[in-house]
N, C-alpha and C positions, 0 to 999 in steps of 0.2 A: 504493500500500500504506500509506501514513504517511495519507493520508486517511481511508484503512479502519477506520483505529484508532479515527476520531472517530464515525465511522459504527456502530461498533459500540458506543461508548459512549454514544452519542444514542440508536440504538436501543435499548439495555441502560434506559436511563431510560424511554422512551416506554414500553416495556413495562410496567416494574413501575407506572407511571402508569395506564395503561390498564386491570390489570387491580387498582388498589387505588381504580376508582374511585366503583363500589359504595358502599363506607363514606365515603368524602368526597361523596357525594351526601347521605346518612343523616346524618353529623356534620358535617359542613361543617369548618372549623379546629379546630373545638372537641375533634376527637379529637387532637390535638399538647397538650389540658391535660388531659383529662377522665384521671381518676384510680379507673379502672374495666375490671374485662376479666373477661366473664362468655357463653363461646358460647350458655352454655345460655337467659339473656335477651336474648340477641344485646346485648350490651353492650361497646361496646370503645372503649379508651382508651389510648395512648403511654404518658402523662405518669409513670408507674413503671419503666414500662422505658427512657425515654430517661434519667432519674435513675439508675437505675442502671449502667446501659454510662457515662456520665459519672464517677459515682463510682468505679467499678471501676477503671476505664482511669488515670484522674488521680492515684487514688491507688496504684498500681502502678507509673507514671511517677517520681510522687516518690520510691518505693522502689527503684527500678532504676536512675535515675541516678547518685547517690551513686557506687553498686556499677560502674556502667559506668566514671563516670572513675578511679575510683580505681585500677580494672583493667588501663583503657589506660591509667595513667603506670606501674603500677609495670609493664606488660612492656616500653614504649617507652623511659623514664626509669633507672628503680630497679634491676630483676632482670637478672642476667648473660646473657648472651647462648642459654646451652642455659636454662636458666631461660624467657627470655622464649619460646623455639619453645614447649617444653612449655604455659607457662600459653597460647598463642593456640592451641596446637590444643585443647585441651577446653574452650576459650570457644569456638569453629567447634563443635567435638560438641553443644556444645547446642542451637544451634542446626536440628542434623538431628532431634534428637530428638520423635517426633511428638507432638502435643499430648494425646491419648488418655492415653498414657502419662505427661505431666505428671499428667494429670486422676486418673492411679490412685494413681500416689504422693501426689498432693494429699487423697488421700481415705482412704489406707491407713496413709500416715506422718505426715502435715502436721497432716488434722483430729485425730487422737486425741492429740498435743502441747497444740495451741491447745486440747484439750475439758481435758485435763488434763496441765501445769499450768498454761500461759499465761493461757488467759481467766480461770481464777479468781484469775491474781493480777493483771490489769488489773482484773477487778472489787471485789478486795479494797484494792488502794490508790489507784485511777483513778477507781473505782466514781461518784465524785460530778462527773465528768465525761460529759454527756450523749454523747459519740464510745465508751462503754466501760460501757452500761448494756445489761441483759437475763440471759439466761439461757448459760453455755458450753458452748453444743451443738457447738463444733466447725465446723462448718460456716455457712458466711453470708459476708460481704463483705471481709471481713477476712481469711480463708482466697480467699477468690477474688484476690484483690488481690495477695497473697503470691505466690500457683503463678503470676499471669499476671507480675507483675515478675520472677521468676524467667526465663520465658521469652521478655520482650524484653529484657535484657541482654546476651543475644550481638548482639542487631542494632546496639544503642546502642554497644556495647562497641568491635564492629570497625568501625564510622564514626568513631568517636573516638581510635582507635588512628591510622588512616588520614591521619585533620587533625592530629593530635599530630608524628606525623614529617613533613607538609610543612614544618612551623617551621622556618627556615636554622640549620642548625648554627652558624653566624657569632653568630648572635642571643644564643642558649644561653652558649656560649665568652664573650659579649661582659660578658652580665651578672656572670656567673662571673667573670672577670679583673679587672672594677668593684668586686669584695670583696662581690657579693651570696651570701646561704649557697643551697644547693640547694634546698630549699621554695621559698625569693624567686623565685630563676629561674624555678622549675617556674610561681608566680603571675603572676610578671609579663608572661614570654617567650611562655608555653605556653598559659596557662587565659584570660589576658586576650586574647592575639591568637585565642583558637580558638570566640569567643563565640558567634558567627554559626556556624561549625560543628558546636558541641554542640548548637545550637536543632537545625538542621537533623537532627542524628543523631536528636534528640526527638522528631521529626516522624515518622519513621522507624520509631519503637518504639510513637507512639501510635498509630499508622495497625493496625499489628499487633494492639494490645491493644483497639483498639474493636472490632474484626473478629473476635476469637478467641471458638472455640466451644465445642469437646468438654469442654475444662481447667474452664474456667469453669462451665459446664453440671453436671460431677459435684461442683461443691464449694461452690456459691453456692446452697444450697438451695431455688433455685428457688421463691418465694414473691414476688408482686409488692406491692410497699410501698415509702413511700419513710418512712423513716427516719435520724438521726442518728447512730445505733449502729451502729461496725462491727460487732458482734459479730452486727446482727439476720441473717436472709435477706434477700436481694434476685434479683432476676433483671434481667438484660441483653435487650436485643433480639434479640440472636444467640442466645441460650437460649431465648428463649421460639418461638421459629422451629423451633427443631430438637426442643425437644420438642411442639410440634402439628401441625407439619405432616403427619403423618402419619395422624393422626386429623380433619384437617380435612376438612371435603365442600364442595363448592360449594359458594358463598353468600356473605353475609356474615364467613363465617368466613377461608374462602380470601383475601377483598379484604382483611383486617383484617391479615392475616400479611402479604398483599406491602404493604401501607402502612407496616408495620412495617420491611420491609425497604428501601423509599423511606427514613425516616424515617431509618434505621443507614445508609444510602445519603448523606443529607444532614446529620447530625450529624457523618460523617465530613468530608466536603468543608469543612464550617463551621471546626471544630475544626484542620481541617491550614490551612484559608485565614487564621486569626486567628496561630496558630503562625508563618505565612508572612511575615504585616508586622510580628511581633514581633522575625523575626529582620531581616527588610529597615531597620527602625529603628535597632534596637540596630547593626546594620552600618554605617548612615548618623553613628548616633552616633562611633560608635569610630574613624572611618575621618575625620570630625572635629574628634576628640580628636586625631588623630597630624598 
């Protein structure tokens, strides 16, 4: 059965190879740059949607972290005891929450904030920074990035809770009685021994956030471009999947979608394997260090 598993993911790969391979006969590599996607001249090209499932995810990450640890210390650290049950079960509720319904709030409550008054006041005092230039329509990468940070912070949240309390209470105590104040401890004891943990919680939340569909899909205005403005449209891989497959026919078109999906297939693998000996380093370093 534990062979099964590999079996199933080899053949899960040989598939989408097989039937994406159509267009890699027609483009050859050249479809991982080509900055182009057109069924109706049969034209088709990655290089906008793997830009975007990268910016989305990364910058979601950046936003979600902060939020996660600061989460796990104050329910493990900081907050009393009925305090801390309360804040860990409605970090778990979000987690249930399905992603559909991120995507409606994202759309109902999220966009018409950022349309007004957020984006006009990034563009009115940011404006001459190229990350906060165009028009505040509310919708685009910057709203995408938001609703998916939102919904991988339970993941990060409760891995980090997790490696937070393996620290030995001895350690905590030890720095405390040396005359360190409570932050010091929380830096020294908690956030420096838990480095190789938090990566790995990282890993965790991006694995989620490259893969996420319905959320992203109703608030990333689905437009393929790659640009420097949060504020432009972009689409994701996972988006651009879910809205054609449906209208796809055999062909060209069909290969183009599972290459796409190869393509979200190995951006992920890449992304979690660079993640991998960031933390394997950083572990080797610290472990070093002591």
């Amino acid at each position: 059965m534990a062979f099964g598993i590999f079996a199933v993911l080899f053949g899960f790969i040989f598939l989408l190879l097989k039937m994406s391979w159509p267009i890699f006969e027609k483009e050859g590599l050249s479809f991982f740059v080509i900055n182009e996607w057109n069924p109706i001249t049969h034209e088709y090209g990655a290089l906008a949607f793997i830009f975007g499932t990268i910016l989305v995810s990364l910058l979601a990450l950046a936003i979600a972290l902060p939020m996660s640890i600061g989460s796990a210390l104050l329910i493990t650290e900081i907050a009393n005891k009925r305090i801390r049950k309360v804040l860990g079960f409605l970090i778990e509720m979000l987690a249930a929450i399905p992603s559909v319904v991120y995507g409606l709030w994202g759309l109902f409550v999220l966009v018409p904030l950022l349309k007004d008054p957020i984006e006009p006041f990034l563009l009115k005092y940011f404006g001459f920074l190229p990350l906060f230039q165009g028009m505040p329509i509310g919708t685009g990468i910057l709203a995408a990035s938001l609703v998916l940070s939102i919904m991988i912070v339970p993941t990060i949240a409760s891995t980090c809770r997790e490696i937070f309390l393996t620290i030995p209470k001895i350690y905590k105590e030890g720095a405390l009685a040396l005359g360190a104040t409570k932050w010091e401890m929380i830096t020294l004891t908690i956030l420096k021994g838990s480095v190789s943990g938090i990566f790995g919680a990282s890993i965790l939340g991006l694995g989620r956030a490259i893969g996420e569909t319905m959320a992203v899909t109703m608030v990333i205005g689905n437009r393929p471009q790659i640009t420097a403005s949060l504020l432009s449209s972009g689409q994701t891989m996972a988006s651009l999947i879910v809205n054609e497959y449906a209208e796809a026919s055999w062909g060209l078109h069909t290969s183009a979608l599972m290459a796409i999906g190869l393509t979200l297939l190995l951006v992920s693998l890449l992304m979690n394997s660079l993640t991998r000996i960031i933390v394997w380093r950083v572990e080797r370093k610290y472990r070093g260090s002591r």
